[in-house]
N, C-alpha and C positions, 0 to 999 in steps of 0.2 A: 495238271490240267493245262490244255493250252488254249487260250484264245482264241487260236485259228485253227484247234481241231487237231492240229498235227504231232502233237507230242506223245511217242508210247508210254504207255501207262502202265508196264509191266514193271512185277515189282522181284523178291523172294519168294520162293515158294514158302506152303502152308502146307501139311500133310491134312486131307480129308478122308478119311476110311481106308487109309493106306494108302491112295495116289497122290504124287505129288500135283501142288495144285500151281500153276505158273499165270502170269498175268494180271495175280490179284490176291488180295489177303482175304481168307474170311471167319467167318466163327464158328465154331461149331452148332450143328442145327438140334434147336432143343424145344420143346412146345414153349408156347408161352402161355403166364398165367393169366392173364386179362383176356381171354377170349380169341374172337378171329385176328389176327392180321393184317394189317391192307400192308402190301407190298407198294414199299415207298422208295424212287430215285430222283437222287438228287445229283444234278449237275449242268452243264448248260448247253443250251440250243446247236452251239458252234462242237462240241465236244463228240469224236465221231465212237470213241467207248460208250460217252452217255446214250448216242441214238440207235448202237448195239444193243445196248442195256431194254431199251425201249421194244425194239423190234422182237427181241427174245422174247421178252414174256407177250408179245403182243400176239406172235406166231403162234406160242400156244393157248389162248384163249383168256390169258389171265391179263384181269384189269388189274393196274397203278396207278398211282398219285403221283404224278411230277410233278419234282420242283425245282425251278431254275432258280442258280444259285447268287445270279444276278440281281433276281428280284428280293429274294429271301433265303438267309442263312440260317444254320439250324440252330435250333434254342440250348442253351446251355442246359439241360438237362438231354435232349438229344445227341447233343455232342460226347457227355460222358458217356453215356449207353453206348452209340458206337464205338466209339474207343475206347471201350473193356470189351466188346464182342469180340475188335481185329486185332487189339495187341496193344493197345494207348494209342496217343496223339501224333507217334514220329510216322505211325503206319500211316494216318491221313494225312500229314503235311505232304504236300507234291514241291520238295524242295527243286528240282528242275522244272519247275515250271517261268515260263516266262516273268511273272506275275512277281514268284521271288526276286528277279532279279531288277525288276521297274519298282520295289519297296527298295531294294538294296542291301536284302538279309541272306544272299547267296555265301556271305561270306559268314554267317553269324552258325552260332552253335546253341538252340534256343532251347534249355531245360521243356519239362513235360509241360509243367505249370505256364511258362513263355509262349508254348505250339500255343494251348486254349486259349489263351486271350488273342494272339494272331489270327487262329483259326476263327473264333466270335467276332472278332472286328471285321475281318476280311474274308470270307468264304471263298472267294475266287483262288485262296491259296492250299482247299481240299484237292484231294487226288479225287479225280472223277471214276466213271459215277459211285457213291454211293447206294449202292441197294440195303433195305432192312425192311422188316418182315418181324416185330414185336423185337426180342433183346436179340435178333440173328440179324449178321451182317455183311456186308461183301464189300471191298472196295479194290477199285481198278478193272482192268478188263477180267473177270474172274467167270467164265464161265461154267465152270463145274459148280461154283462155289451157288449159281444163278438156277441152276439145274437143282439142284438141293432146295434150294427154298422154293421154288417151281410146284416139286415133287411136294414138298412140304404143305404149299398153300392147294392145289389140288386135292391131296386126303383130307381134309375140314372136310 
């Protein structure tokens, strides 16, 4: 995530239904057992992934919950849920990001246990945006992965 919006947020692919997915990690789409949904992004105002993120599901008709990450980071029970959806906590840290390197941990090698508490203390240092939609999740610019949960929240 960068501050000023500028920083690409492409990561490794993920294989979704056979295509490779570029741009973004996400999880495989599975019902959830609590009921509807609400398709939630989290990331910030300045982040121009995040106001992709926004516009997508806006174009096709489906409401979200934004949350700027500035004002509020996700709760440690939120944090593991995503981070068993995309792959653990190295997938959300945005180690290039500005942010790593104004803390001063561009140099560090920070175990899974390490990312969570960085990641809880400081959310500014998530890979933007976060999309999730009950235990399904996307991070980075992932748009197939946004199309899936799209398709997903639509069939309810």
């Amino acid at each position: 995530m960068s501050e000023g919006g500028d920083f690409d947020h492409g990561v490794a692919g993920f294989d979704v239904g056979g295509r490779g997915l570029r741009g973004g990690v996400a999880s495989p789409a599975y019902p959830t057992e609590d009921g509807p949904a609400v398709i939630q992004i989290f990331g910030t105002t300045k982040c121009k992934a995040t106001r992709a993120a926004q516009r997508f599901f806006a174009e096709r008709g489906i409401k979200v919950q934004s949350v700027d990450l500035r004002e509020k980071g996700l709760s440690k029970g939120e944090l593991a849920s995503v981070a068993r959806a995309v792959g653990g906590m190295r997938a959300l840290y945005d180690a290039e990001s500005p942010r790593v390197k104004e803390r001063g941990l561009q140099y560090s090698a920070p175990t899974e246990a390490r990312l969570a508490e960085l990641l809880l203390e400081d959310p500014l240092l998530l890979r933007t945006p976060i999309v999730r939609s009950g235990t399904r999740a996307a991070v980075g610019a992932a748009e197939p992965a946004w199309k899936a949960l799209a398709d997903a929240e639509k069939a309810r």
